[in-house]
C-alpha positions as CSV (number, residue, x, y, z in Angstrom):
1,X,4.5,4.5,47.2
2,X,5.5,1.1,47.1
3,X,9.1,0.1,44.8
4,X,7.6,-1.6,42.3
5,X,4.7,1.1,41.7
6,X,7.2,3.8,42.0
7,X,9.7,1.8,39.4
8,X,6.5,0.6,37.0
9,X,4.9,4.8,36.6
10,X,8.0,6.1,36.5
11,X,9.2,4.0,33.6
12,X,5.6,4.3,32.2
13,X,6.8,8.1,31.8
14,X,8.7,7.2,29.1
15,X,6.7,4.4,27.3
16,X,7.8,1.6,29.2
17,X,5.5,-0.8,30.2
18,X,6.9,-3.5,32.6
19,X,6.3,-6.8,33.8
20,X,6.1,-8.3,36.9
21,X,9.3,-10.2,36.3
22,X,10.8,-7.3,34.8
23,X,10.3,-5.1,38.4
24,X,11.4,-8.0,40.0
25,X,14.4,-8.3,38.5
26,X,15.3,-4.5,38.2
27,X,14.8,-4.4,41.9
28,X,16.8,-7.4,42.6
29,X,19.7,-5.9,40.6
30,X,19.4,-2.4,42.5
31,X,19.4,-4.5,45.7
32,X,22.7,-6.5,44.4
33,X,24.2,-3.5,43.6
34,X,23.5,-1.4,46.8
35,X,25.1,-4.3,48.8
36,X,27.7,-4.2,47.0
37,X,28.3,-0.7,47.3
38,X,28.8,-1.2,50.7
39,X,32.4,-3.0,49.8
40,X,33.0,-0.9,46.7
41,X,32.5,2.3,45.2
42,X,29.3,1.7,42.4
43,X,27.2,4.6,43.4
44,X,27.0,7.6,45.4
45,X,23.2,6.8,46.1
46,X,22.4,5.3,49.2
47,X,18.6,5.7,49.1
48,X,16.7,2.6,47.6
49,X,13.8,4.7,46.5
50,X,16.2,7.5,44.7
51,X,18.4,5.0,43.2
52,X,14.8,3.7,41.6
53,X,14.7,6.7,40.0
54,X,17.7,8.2,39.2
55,X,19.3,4.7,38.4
56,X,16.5,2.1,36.9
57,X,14.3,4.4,35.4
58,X,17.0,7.1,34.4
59,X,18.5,3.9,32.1
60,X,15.5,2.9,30.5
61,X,14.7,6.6,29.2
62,X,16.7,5.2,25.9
63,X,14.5,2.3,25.5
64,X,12.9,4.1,22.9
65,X,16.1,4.9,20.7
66,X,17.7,1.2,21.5
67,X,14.6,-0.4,20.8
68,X,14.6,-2.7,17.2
69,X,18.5,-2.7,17.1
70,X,20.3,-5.8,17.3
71,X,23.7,-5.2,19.8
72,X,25.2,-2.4,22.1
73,X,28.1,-1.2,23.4
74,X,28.1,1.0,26.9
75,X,31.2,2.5,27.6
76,X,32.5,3.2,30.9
77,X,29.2,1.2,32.2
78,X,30.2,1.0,36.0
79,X,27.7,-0.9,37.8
80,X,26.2,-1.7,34.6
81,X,24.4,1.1,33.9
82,X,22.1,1.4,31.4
83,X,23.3,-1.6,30.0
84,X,22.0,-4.0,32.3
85,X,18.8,-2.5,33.1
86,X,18.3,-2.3,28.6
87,X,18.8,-5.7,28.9
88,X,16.3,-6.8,31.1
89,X,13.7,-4.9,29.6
90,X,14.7,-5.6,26.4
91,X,16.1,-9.2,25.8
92,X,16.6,-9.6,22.1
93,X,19.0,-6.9,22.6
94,X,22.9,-7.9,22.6
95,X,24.5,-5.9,24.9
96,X,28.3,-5.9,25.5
97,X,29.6,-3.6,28.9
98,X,32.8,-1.9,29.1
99,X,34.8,-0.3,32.2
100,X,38.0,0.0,32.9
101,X,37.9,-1.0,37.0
102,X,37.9,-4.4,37.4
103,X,36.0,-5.1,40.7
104,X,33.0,-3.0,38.9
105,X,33.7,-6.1,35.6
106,X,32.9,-8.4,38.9
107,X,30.4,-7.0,40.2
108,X,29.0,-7.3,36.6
109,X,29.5,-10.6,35.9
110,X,27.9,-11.6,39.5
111,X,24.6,-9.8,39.1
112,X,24.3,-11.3,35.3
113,X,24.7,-15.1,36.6
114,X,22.9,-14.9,39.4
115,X,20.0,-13.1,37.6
116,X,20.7,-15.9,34.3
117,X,21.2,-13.3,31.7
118,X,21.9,-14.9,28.4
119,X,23.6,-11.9,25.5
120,X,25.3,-10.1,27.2
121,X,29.1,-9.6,28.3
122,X,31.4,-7.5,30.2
123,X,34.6,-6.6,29.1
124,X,37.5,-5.3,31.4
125,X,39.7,-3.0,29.4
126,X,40.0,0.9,28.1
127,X,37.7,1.4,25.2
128,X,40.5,2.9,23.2
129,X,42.6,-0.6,23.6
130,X,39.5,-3.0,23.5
131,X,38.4,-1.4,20.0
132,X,41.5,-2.6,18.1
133,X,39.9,-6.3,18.4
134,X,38.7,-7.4,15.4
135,X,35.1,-9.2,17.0
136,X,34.6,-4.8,18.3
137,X,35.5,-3.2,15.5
138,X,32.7,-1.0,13.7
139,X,30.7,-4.1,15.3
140,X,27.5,-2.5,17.1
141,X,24.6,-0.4,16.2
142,X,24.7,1.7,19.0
143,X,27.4,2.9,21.9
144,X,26.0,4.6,24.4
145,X,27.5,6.4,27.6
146,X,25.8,7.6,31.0
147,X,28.1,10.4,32.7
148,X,30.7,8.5,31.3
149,X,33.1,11.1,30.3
150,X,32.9,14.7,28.5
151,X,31.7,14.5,25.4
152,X,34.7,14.8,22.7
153,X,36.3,11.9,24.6
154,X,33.3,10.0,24.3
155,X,32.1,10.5,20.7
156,X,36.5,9.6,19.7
157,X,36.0,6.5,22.4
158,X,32.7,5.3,20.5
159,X,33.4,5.7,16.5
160,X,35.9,3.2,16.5
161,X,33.1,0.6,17.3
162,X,30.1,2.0,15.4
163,X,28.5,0.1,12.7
164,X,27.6,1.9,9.4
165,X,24.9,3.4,10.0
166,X,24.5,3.0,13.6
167,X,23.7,5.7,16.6
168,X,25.9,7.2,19.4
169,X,23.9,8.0,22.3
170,X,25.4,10.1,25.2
171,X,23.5,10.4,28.3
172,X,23.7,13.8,30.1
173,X,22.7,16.2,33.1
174,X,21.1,19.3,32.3
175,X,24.5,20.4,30.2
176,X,24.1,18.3,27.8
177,X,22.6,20.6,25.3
178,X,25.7,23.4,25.8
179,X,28.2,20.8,25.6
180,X,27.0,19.8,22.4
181,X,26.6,23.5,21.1
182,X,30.4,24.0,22.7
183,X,31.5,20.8,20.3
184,X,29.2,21.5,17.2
185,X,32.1,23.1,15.4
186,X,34.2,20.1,16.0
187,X,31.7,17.4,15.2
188,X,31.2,18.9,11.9
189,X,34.4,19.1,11.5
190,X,35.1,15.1,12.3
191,X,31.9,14.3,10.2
192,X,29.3,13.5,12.9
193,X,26.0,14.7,13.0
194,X,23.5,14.8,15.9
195,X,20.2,13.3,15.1
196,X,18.1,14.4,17.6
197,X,18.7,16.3,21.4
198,X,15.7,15.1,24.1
199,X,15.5,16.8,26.9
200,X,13.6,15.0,29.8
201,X,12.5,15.2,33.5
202,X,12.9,12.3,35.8
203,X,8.9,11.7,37.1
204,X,9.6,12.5,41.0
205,X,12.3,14.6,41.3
206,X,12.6,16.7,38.7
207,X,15.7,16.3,37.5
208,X,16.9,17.2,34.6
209,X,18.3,14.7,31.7
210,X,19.8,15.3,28.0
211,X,19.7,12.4,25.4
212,X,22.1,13.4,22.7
213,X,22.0,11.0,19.5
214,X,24.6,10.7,16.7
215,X,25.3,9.3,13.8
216,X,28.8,9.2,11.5
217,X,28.4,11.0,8.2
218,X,27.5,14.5,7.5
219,X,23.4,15.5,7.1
220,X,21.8,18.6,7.5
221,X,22.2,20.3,10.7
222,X,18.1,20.9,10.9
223,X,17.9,17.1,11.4
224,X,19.4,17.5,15.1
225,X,15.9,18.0,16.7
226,X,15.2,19.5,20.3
227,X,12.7,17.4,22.1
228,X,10.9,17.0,25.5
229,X,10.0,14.0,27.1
């Protein structure tokens, strides 16, 4: 199967329809970053075709729970991961990336000029130093993590720059669901609900991914729905 059918089914998976320009650039990104990779650390896979999978279309699973909102924050976003991808595919969205290694910041910032990416940013810094600013703080509708950290960290990391209102979306392995059971007890306690759990497989592999969304304030804990993609 060529790239570009293998990246436009297996986003179609998940509702995403793509464009032509849309592939192209996704691809030209992965590309970017696998050179790169060869200089720095940005990703243990090596394979074009399983980075297509496990990278592109593994980041655009969210597009339907970032879809409509107006900014986001990833934390710990790496090589840019899902950040960059969300904003390709969708460009209204504001997007704002976060990591702590500074060569990753770089290697950021390249593949956003050379691809002429207009809103969107990338911020060196910890999250738990960067959300003291006053343009960050309680600022975005969603914050968002892939593999970033364990979840407690995370959910502490992200409230600091959630909006009234707005969603915290962790992406996860196939642990995503215990880890959240493991927390429930301390979420509750903090005043965080989870909205909704969405349990997915990638289209070619099989691999197993958890969406966990949450929201600040205390609802009823049969809103936190257990879905498959």
């Amino acid at each position: 199967m060529k790239d570009e059918t293998l990246l436009q089914e297996g986003a179609s998976r998940f509702g995403v329809k793509l464009s032509g320009s849309q592939v192209g650039a996704l691809l030209s990104y992965l590309d970017e970053m696998l050179a790169w990779n060869k200089k720095i650390n940005l990703t243990a896979i090596k394979d074009r075709s399983e980075a297509i999978e496990k990278h592109l279309v593994d980041s655009l699973t969210v597009c339907p729970l970032v879809s409509g909102r107006k900014n986001l924050l990833d934390l710990g976003s790496g090589a840019g991961l899902p950040g960059i991808p969300l904003k390709i595919v969708l460009p209204e969205l504001q997007v704002v990336l976060v990591d702590a290694i500074q060569k990753k910041i770089l290697f950021q910032r390249h593949v956003c000029r050379s691809q002429k990416l207009s809103g969107i940013e990338s911020c060196h810094g910890r999250a738990e130093i960067l959300s003291s600013r006053e343009e960050m703080d309680h600022a975005f509708d969603v914050v968002i993590s892939r593999a970033f950290s364990d979840l407690r960290t995370f959910i502490q990391f992200a409230l600091p720059f959630l909006k009234p209102g707005g969603r915290i979306v962790s992406m996860k392995g196939p642990e995503g669901e215990a880890e959240y059971e493991s927390n429930r007890p301390w979420l509750q306690e903090l005043g965080v609900s989870c909205l909704e759990i969405k349990c997915l497989e990638l289209p070619f592999s099989g691999a197993k991914r958890t969406l966990l969304v949450f929201q600040e304030g205390l609802v009823s804990p049969r809103s936190c729905g257990l879905s498959a993609g």
